[in-house]
C-alpha positions in Angstrom: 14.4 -2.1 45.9 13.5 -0.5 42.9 11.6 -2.7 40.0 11.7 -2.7 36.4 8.7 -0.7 36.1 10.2 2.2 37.7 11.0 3.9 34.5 7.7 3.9 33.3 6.3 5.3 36.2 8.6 8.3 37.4 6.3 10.7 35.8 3.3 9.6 37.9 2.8 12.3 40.7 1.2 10.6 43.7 -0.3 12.4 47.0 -0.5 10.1 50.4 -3.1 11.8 52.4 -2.8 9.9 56.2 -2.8 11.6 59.6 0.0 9.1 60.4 3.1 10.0 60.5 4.4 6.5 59.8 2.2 5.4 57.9 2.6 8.2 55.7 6.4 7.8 55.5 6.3 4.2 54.7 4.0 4.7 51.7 6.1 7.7 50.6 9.4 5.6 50.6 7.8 2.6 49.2 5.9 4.4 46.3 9.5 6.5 45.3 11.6 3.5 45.1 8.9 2.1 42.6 9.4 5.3 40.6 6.9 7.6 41.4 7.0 11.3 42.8 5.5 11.3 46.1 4.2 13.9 48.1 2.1 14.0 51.8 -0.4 15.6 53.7 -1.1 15.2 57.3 -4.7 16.0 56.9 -8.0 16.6 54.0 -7.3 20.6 54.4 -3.8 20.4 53.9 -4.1 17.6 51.1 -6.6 19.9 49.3 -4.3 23.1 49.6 -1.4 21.0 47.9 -3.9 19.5 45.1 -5.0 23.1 44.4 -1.9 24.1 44.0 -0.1 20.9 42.2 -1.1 18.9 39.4 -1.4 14.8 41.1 -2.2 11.8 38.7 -3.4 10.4 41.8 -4.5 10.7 45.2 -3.8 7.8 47.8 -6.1 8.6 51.1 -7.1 7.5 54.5 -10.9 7.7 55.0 -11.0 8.4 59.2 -9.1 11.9 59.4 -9.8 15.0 62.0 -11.6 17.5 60.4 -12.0 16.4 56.9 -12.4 12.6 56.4 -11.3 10.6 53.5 -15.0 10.9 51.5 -15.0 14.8 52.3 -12.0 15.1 50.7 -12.7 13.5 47.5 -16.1 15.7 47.3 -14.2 18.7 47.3 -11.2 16.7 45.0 -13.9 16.1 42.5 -15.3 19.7 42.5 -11.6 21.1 41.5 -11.1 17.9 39.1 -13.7 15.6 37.9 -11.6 13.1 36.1 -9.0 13.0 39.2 -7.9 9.4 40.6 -8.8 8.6 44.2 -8.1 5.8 45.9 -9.5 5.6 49.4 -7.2 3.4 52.4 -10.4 2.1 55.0 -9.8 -0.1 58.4 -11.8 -3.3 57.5 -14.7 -2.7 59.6 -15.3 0.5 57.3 -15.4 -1.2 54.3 -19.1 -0.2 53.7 -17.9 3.8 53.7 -15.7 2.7 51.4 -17.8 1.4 48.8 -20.3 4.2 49.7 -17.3 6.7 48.4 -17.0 4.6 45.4 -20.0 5.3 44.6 -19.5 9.0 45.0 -16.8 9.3 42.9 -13.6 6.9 43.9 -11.6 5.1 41.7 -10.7 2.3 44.6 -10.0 1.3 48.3 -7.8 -0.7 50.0 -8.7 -2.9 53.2 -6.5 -2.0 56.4 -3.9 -3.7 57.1 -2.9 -4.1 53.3 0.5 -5.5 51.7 2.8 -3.0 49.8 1.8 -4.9 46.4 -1.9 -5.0 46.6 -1.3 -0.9 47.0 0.7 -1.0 44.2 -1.3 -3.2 42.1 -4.3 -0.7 42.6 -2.5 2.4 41.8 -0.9 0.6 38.6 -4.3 -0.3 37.2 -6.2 3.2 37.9 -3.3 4.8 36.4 -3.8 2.2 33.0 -7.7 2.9 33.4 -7.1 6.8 33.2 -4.8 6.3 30.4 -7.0 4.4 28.6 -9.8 6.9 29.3 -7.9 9.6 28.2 -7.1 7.6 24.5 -10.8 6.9 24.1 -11.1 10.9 25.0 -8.9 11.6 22.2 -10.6 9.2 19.7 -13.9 10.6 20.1 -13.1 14.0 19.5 -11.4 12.8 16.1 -13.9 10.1 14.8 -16.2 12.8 13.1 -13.5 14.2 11.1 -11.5 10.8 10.5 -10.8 9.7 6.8 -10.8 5.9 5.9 -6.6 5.6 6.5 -7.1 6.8 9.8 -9.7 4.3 11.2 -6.7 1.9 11.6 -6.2 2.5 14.6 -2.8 1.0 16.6 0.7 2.0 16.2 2.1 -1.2 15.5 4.9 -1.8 13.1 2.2 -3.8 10.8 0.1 -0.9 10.8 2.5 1.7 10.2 4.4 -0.2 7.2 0.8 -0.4 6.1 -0.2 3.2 5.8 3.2 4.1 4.1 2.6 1.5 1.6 -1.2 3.1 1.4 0.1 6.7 0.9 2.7 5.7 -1.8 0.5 3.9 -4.2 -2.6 5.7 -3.5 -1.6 8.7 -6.4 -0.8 5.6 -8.8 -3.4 4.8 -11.3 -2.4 1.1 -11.1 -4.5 -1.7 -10.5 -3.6 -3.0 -6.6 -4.7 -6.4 -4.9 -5.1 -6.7 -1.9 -4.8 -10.2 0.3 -5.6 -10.5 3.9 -7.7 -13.0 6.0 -11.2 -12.4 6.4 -11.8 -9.3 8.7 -8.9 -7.6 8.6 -9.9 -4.3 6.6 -9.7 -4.7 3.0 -12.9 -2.5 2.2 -10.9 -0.1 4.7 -7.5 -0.5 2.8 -9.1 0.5 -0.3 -11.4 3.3 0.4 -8.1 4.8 2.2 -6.1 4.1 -1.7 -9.2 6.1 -3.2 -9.2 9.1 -0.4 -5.3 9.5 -0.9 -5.4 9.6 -4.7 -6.7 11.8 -7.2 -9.8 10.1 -7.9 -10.9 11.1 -4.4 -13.9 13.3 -5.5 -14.9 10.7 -7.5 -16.8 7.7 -7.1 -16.2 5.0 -4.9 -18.2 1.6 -6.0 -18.1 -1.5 -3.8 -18.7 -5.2 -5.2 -18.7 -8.5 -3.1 -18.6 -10.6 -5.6 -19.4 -13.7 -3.7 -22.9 -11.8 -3.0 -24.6 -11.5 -6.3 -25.5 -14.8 -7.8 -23.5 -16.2 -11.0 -26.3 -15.1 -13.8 -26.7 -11.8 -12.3 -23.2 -11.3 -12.0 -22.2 -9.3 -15.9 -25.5 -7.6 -15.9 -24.3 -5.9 -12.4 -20.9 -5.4 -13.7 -21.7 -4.2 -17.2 -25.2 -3.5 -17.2 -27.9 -4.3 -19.4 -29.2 -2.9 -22.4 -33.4 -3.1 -22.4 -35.1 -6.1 -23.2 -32.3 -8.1 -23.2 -33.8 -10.8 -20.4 -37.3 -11.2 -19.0 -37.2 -8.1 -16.1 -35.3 -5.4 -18.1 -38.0 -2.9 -18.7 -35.2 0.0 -19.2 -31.6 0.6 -20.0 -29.3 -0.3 -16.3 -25.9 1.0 -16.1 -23.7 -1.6 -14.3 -21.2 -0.7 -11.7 -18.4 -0.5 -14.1 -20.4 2.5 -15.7 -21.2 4.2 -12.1 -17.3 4.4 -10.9 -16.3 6.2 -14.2 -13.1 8.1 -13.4 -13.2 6.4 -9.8 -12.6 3.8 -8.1 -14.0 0.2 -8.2 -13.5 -2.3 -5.3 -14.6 -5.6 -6.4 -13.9 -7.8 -3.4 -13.6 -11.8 -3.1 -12.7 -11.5 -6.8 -11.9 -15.5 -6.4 -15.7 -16.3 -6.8 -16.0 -14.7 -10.1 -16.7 -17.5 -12.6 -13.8 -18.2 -15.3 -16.1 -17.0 -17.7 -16.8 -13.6 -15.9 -12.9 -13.5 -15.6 -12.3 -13.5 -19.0 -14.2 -10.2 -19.6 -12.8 -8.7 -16.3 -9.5 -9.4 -18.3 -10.8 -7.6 -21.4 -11.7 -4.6 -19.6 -8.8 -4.4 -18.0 -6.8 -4.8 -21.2 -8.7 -2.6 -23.7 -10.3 -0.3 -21.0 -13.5 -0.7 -22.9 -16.8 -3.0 -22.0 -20.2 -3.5 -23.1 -23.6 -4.2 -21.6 -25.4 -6.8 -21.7 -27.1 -7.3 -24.9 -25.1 -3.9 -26.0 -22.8 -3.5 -29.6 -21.1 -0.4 -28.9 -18.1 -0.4 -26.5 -18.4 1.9 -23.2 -15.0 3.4 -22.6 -13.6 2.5 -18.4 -11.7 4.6 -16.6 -12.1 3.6 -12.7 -9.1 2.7 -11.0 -9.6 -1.3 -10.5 -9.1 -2.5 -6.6 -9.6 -6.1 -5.9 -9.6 -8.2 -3.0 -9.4 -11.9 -1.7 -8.9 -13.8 1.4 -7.6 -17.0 -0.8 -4.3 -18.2 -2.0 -4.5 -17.3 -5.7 -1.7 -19.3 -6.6 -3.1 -22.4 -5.3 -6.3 -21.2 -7.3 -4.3 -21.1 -9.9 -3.2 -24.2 -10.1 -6.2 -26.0 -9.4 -7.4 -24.2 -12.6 -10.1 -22.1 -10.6 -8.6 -18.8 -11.4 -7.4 -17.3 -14.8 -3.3 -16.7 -14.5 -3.5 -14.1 -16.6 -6.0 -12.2 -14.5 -3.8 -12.5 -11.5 -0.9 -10.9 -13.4 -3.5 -8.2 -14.6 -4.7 -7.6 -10.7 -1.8 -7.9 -8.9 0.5 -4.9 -9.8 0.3 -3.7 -6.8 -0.2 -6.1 -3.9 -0.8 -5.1 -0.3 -0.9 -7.7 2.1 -2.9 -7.1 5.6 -1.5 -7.9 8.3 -3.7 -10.2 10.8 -4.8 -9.5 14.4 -2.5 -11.9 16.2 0.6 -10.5 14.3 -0.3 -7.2 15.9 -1.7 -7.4 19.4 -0.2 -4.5 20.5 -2.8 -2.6 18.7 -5.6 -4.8 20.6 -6.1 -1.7 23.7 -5.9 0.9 21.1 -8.8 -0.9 18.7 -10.4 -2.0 21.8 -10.9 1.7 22.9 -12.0 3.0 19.9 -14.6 0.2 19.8 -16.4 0.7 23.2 -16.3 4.5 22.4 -18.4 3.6 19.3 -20.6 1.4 20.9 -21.3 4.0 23.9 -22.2 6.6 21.6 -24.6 4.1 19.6 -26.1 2.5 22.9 -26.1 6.4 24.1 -24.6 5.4 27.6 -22.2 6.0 30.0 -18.4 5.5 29.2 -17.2 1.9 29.1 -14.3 0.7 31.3 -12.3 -2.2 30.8 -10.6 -4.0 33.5 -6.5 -4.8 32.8 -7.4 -8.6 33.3 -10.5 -8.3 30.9 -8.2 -6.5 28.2 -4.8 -8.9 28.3 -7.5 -11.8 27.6 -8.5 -10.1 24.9 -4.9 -9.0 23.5 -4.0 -12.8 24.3 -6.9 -14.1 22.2 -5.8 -15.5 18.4 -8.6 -13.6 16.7 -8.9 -15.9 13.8 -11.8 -13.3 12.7 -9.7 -10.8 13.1 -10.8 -7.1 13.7 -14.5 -8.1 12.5 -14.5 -10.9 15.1 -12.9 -8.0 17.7 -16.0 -5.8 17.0 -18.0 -8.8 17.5 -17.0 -9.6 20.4 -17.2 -5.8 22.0 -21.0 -5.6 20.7 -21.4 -8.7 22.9 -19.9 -7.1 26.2 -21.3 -4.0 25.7 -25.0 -5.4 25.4 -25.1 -8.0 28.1 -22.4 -6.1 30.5 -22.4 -3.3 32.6 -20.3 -0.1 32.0 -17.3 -1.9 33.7 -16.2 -4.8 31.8 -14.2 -7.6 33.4 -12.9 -10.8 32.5 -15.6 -13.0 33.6 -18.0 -10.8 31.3 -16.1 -12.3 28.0 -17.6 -14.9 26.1 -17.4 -18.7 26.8 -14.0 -19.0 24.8 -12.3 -16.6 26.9 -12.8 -18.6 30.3 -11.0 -21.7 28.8 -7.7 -22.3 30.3 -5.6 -23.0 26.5 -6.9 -19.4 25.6 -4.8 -17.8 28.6 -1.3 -19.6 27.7 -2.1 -19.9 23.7 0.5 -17.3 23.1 3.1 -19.6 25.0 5.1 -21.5 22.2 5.2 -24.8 24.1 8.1 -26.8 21.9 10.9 -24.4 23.4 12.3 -26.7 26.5 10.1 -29.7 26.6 12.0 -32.4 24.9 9.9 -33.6 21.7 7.7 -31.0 21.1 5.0 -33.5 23.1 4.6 -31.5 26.2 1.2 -32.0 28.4 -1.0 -28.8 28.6 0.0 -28.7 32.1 3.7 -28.9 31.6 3.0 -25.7 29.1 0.7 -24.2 32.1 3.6 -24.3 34.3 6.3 -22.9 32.2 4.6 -20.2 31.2 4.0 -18.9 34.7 7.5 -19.8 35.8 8.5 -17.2 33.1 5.7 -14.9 33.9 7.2 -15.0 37.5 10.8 -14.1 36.4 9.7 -11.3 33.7 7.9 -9.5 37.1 10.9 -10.5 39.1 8.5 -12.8 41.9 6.2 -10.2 41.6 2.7 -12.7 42.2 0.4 -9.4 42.0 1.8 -8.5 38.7 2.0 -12.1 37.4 -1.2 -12.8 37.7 -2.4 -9.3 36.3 -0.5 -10.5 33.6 -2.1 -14.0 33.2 -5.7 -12.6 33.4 -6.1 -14.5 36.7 -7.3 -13.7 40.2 -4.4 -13.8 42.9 -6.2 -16.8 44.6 -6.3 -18.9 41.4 -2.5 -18.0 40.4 -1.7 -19.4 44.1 -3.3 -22.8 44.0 -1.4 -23.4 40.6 1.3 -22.6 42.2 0.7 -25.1 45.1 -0.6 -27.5 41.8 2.7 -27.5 40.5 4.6 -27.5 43.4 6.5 -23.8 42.6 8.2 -22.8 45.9 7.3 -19.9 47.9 
């Protein structure tokens, strides 16, 4: 009976290469009523006539066959296609050959006799693995020629709304805050506003504030006129001075000192400022961009930040949106990431397992993106070139992080429900959103298919 999934995969073209006939006929049937076009071959010649001629997504073969075997096969596969899909079916006692053909160029291979699902399972997740190949294809060839607005990578909702809010304000002269938690991309956010304005052959001058200490902070701003303190042999032009008609990003603007607000204010005001120890007013023309991960408001209040500031910075706002509000662009960053890192560690390709990559778009990424690249750096140096599950850090391999995503209030009385009783809910629903499905659940719950049956025995699901 056809699944759910059938939709998305009728434009998968499948080859069954077996010498038996009915083995061949009951892979055929099985794989088209799951939604995938499907054609045989009796034998490695005939199979590598029809791959010639036809374009296949993947190939599904026997290893012992007359005249060509299984691994001869994929040699000559290989030859026509490098980046074809091969999954090899072996008797157990062959399972050596098997891993000797992975080696040689095979995607996977499946122990004789199998179950339908473990087949499908396989073919589902090379088929993911090649599309996600093919995406971090794509990035590289873009990344040298990639401006600022298109290093956000995903094609969320978030994301989108984001760059349309980007493009419209970027030809705007107005002052813009922006407010997002800490590693979501607010340097990003504003170097894309200065690229998509007019000021984009200007400069662009950076500032966290938080990183020059308070009796340094004007004579960075403003500069300094010589001999004004102990150390200033010459004349300094402050940042202000260096963005001219540009742009100037001053981030975590909240750890400016009330006193360095108030001539923020004045400059913004008058468009004027002097240095430090100066008398004659500089004129300012840089397009002002600041940036905080703190509730202003509440800063406000609490008399740390100057109201009249806020009003003054925030005439445009752009909020970022955080990680966990858009994990459907977790694969997408995730790709762009290990292509980075491959090029920097000059190595193969990474690959990511499925299991690996729903921890990681399951994960709460209270870091964010930064905490993201983080955590690729870590898997990338320690790991090999395929990354699984286990290869995550510690915080990963704990249980709440695999069911975090589960809002446990909805059906459990109070609100006061046991981890377990959370645990078991949210597989009973990952169960019913695969249909029974046990391969697919626990491919979606980032387990192995042993583990994902003793919880089941644990809790007492039927068979």
């Amino acid at each position: 009976m056809p699944r759910k999934t059938a939709k998305q995969n009728e434009r998968a073209k499948i080859l069954v290469v077996d010498d038996k006939d009915q083995m061949r006929d009951v892979l055929r049937k099985f794989l088209a009523a799951e939604g995938y076009l499907v054609e045989t071959a009796a034998d490695g010649k005939d199979a590598l006539r029809k791959f010639s001629e036809n374009k296949f997504e993947l190939v599904l073969s026997d290893i012992k066959m007359p005249t060509m075997d299984g691994a001869e096969l994929l040699a000559e596969i290989l030859k026509i296609n490098p980046q074809a899909i091969v999954i090899l079916m072996t008797a157990f006692g062959s399972i050596e050959a098997a891993v000797a053909a992975i080696k040689l160029g095979a995607a996977d291979y499946v122990s004789k006799p199998f179950q339908m699902e473990d087949v499908l399972f396989r073919i589902s997740r090379a088929l993911k693995e090649k599309h996600l190949e093919k995406r971090v294809a794509d990035l590289e060839s873009e990344i040298q020629k990639q401006s600022a607005m298109q290093k956000f990578i995903g094609g969320s909702a978030a994301i989108k709304r984001l760059k349309q809010i980007i493009e419209r304000i970027a030809p705007t002269g107005d002052t813009v805050l922006i407010t997002g938690e800490t590693g979501t991309g607010k340097e990003l956010v504003a170097r894309s506003l200065h690229e998509a304005s007019g000021r984009n052959k200007k400069n662009f001058v950076a500032l966290d504030c938080s990183s020059i200490p308070e009796t340094l902070i004007e004579a960075e701003l403003f500069g300094h006129e010589k001999g004004t303190f102990t150390g200033a042999t010459d004349t300094r032009a402050g940042l202000f001075e260096l963005a001219s008609d540009g742009t100037l990003f001053l981030d975590e603007v909240e750890t400016l000192s009330l006193a360095v607000q108030a001539k923020l204010l004045r400059v913004l005001q008058e468009k004027v400022f002097r240095r430090v120890g100066g008398r004659i007013d500089v004129a300012f023309q840089a397009r002002v961009i600041a940036a905080t991960n703190q509730n202003l408001a509440q800063m406000i209040n609490e008399e740390k930040f100057r109201r009249d500031l806020f009003y003054r910075l925030n005439v445009l706002p752009v909020e970022i949106p955080p990680l966990r509000e858009r994990r459907e662009d977790v694969p997408e960053i995730v790709a762009y990431l290990l292509a980075k890192r491959a090029r920097e560690l000059n190595t193969e390709k990474f690959k990511i397992t499925p299991e690996a990559m729903n921890a990681l778009q399951n994960h709460e990424w209270r870091g964010n993106v930064r905490e993201l690249e983080n955590v690729v750096s870590y898997i990338t140096a320690l790991g090999g070139n395929t990354i699984d599950a286990a290869d995550l850090p510690a915080q990963f391999q704990n249980l709440k992080y695999q069911i975090q995503n589960f809002k446990g209030e909805e059906n459990t009385g109070n609100g006061q429900a046991t981890l377990a009783e959370i645990e078991k809910i949210h597989i009973l629903r990952t169960l019913q959103t695969v249909g029974g499905n046990r391969v697919q659940a626990s491919k979606l719950l980032g387990v192995d298919r042993r583990t994902l049956y003793n919880k089941l025995r644990q809790y007492e699901i039927e068979e």
